[in-house]
Kinemage of the C-alpha trace (Angstrom):
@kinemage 1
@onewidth
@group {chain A} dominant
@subgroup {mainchain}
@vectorlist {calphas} color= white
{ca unk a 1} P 67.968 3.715 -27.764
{ca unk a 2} L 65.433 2.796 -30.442
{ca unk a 3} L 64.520 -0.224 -28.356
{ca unk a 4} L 63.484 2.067 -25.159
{ca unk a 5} L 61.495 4.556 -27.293
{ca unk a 6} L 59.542 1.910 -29.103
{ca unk a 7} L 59.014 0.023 -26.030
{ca unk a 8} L 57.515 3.388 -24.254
{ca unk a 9} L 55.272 4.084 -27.197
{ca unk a 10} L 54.224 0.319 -27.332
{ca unk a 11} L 53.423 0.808 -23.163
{ca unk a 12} L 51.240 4.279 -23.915
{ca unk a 13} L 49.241 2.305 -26.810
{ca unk a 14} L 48.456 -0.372 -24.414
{ca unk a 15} L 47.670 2.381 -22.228
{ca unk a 16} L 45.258 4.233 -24.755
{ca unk a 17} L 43.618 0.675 -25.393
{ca unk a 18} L 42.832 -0.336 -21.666
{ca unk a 19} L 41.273 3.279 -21.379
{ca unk a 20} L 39.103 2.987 -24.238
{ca unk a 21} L 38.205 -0.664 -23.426
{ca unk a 22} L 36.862 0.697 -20.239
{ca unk a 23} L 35.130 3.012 -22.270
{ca unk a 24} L 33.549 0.548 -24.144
{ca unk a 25} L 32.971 -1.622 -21.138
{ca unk a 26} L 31.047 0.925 -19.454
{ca unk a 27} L 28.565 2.185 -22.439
{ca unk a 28} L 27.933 -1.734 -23.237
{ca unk a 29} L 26.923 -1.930 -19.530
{ca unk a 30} L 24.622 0.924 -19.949
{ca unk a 31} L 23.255 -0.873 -22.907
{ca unk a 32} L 22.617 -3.963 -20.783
{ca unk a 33} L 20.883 -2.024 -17.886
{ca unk a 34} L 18.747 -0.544 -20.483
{ca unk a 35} L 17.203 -3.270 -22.175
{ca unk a 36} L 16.548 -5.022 -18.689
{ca unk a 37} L 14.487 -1.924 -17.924
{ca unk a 38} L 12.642 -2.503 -20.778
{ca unk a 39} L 11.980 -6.288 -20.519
{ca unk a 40} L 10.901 -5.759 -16.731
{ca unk a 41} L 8.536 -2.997 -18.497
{ca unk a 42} L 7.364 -4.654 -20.787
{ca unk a 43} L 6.189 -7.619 -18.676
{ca unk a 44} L 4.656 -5.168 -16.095
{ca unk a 45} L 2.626 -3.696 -19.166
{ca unk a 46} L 1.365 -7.068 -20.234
{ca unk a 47} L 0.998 -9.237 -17.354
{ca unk a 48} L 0.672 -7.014 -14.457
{ca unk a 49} L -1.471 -4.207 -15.765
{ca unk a 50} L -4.289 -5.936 -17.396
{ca unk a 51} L -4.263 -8.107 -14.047
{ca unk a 52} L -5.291 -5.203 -12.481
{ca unk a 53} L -7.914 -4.267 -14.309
{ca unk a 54} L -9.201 -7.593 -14.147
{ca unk a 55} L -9.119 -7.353 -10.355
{ca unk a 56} L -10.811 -3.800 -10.691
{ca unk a 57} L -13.226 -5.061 -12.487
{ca unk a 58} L -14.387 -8.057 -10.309
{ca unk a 59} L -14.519 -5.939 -7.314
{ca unk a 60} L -16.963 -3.027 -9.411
{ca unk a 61} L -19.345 -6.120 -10.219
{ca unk a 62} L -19.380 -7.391 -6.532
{ca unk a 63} L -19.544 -3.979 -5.024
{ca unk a 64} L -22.915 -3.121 -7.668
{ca unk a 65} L -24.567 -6.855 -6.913
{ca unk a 66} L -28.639 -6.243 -5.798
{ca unk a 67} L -31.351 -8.650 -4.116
{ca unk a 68} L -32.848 -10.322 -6.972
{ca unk a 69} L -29.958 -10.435 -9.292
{ca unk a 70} L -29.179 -13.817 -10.684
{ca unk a 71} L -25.144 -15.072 -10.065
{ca unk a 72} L -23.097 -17.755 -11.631
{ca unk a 73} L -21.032 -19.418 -9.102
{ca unk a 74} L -17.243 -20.085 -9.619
{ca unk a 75} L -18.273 -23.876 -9.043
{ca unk a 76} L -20.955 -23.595 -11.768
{ca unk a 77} L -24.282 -23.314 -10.280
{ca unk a 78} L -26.700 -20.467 -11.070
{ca unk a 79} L -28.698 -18.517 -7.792
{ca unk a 80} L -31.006 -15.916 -7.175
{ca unk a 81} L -29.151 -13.121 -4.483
{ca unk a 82} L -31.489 -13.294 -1.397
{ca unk a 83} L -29.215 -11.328 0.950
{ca unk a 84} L -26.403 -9.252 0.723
{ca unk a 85} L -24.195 -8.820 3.861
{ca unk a 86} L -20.093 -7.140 3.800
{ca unk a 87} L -18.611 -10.472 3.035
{ca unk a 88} L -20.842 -13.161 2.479
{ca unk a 89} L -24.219 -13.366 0.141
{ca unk a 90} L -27.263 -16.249 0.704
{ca unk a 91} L -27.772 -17.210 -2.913
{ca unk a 92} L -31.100 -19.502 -3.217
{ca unk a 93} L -30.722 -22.530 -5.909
{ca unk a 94} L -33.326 -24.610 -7.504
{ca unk a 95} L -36.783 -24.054 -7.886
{ca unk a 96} L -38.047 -25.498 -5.338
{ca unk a 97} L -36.743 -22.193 -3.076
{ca unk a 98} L -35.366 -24.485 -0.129
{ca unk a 99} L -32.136 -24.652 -1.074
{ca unk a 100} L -30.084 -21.399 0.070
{ca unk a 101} L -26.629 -21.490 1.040
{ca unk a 102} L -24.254 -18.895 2.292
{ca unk a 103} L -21.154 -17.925 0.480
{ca unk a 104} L -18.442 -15.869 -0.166
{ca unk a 105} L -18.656 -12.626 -2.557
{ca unk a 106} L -15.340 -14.221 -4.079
{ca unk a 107} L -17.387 -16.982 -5.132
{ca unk a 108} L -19.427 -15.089 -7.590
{ca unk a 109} L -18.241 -15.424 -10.591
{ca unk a 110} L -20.762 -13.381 -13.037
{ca unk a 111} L -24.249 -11.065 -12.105
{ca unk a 112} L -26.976 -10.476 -13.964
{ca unk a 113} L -29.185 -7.898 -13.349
{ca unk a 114} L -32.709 -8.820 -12.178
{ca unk a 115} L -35.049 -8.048 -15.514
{ca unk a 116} L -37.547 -5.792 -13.425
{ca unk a 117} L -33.791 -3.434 -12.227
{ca unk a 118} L -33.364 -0.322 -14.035
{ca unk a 119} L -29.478 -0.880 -14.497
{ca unk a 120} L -29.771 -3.496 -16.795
{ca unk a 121} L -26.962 -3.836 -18.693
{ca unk a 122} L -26.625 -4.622 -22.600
């Protein structure tokens, strides 16, 4: 009889442990899911964001670009802005004023204001 009674409490203790296992299982889980939420926030804080403000940036010194206004190229080459249309400028190289070329606003790469603009920046 000793046998069956020891051999029901060792069943409910094995019982007991598989339920708090579970338990433990299911707050280490939580755990987990947690610090994933935090990596993927982290990298959208550092990589993402200051992308961002990078691209908002770019697109405030395009939109603000003048006639007159002297641009750095992405390929290198510094131009005078002779006309401004939605998409494209006509930047004029050289001093000999017979070089213009048509180009891409994505292809500016810096602007600086024209000395005789009021919105010179400093």
């Amino acid at each position: 009889m000793n046998y069956l009674v020891l051999l029901n409490a060792t069943a409910d203790a094995a019982t007991d442990a598989q339920a708090a296992q579970s338990g433990a299982n299911w707050g280490s889980m939580i755990g987990m899911i947690a610090i994933y939420a935090v990596i993927i926030f982290a990298m959208w804080f550092f990589f993402m964001r200051p992308q961002k403000k990078e691209q908002k940036r770019v697109k405030e010194m395009l939109n603000s670009m003048d006639v007159g206004d002297c641009v750095l190229t992405t390929s290198g080459f510094y131009g005078i802005i002779i006309d401004i249309s939605d998409d494209t400028v006509i930047v004029e190289f050289g001093n000999n004023r017979n070089c213009r070329i048509p180009m891409d606003k994505s292809a500016i790469s810096k602007v600086e204001k024209a000395e005789g603009s009021g919105a010179e920046s400093k």
